[in-house]
GUDREN-91808 format. One record per residue: x, y negated, z negated of N, C-alpha, C, O in turn; residue in one letter. Coordinates in steps of 0.2 Angstrom, whole numbers, plus 5000, padded with zeros to 4 digits. Each point is the difference from the previous one (the first is absolute). Layout:
! GUDREN-91808
XYZXYZXYZXYZA ...
END
This chain:
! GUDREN-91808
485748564935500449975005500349934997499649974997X 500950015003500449964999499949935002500149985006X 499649994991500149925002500549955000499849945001X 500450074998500949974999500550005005500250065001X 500149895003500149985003500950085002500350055003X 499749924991500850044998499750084999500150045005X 499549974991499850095001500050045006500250055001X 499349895004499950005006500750065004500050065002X 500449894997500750005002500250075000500150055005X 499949954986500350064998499750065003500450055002X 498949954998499650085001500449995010500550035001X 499449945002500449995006500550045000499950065002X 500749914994500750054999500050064997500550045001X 499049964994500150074999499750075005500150065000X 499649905003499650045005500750035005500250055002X 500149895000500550035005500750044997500350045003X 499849934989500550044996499950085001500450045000X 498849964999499750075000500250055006500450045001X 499149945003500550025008500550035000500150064999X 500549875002500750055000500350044996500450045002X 499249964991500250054995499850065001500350055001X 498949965001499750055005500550035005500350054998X 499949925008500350015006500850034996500250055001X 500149924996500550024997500150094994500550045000X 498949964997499850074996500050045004500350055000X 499149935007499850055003500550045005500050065002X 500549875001500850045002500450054997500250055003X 499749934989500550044998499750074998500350054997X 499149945003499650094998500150025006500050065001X 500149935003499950005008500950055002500150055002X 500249914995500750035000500250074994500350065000X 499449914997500250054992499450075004500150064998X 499749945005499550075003500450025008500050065002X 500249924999500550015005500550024998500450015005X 500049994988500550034997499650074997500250065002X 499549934996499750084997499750035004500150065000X 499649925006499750065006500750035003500050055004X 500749924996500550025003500350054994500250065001X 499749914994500250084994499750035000500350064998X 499049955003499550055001500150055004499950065000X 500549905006500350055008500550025000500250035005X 500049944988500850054999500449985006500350055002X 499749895000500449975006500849934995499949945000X 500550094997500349954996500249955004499949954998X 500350065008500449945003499749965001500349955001X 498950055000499349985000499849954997499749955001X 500550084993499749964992500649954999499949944999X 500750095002500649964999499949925002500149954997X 499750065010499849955005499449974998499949945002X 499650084994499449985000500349964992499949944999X 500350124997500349944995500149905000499849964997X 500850055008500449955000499349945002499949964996X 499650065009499749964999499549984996499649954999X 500550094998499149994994500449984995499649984995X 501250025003500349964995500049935002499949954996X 500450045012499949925001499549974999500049944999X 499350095002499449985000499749974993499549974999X 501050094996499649974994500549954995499949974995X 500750055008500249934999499749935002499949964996X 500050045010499949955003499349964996499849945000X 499850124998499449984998500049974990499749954998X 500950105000500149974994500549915000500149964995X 500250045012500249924998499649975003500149945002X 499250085000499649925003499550014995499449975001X 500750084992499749974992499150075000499550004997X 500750045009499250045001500150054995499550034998X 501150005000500550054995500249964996500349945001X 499650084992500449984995500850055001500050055003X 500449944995500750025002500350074996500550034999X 498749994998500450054995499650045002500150064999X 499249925004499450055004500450045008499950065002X 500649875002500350035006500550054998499950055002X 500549934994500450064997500050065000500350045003X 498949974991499850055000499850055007500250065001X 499549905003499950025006500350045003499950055002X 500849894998500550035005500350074996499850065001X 500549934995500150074994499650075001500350054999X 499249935002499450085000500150015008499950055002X 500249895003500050035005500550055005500050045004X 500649924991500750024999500250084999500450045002X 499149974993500250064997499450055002500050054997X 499549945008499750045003500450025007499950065003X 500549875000500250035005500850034999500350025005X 499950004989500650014997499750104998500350065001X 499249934997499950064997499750055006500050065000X 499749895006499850065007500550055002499850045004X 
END
């Protein structure tokens, strides 16, 4: 354990940095499965829709720093092209 006034601090914020990064990943698996169970059902206008959101989400998650910006990319790209290929 930390005896330092400032460590203190830090283990504090990282604890709560961790959380939102948490809550934030777990959105976007959250979405990214809800675009594939909609290709799975062979429902395109489903996935189309289910798309739009699970790109906003992983953007959103690569500018508050939880994605590195070539990891959301990627994302988006594979998810693009599963729901491009149903």
């Amino acid at each position: 354990m930390a005896n330092i006034k400032s460590a203190k601090k830090r283990i504090k914020v990282i604890e709560t940095k961790t959380a939102r990064n948490k809550a934030i990943k777990s959105r976007v698996k959250t979405e990214v499965k809800k675009v594939l169970a909609a290709v799975e059902s062979g429902d395109k206008a489903a996935a189309k829709d289910q798309l739009l959101v699970a790109t906003s989400t992983i953007d959103k998650a690569k500018t508050k720093g939880v994605y590195h910006k070539k990891t959301a990319a990627r994302k988006i790209s594979r998810l693009t092209k599963a729901v491009n290929n149903a």
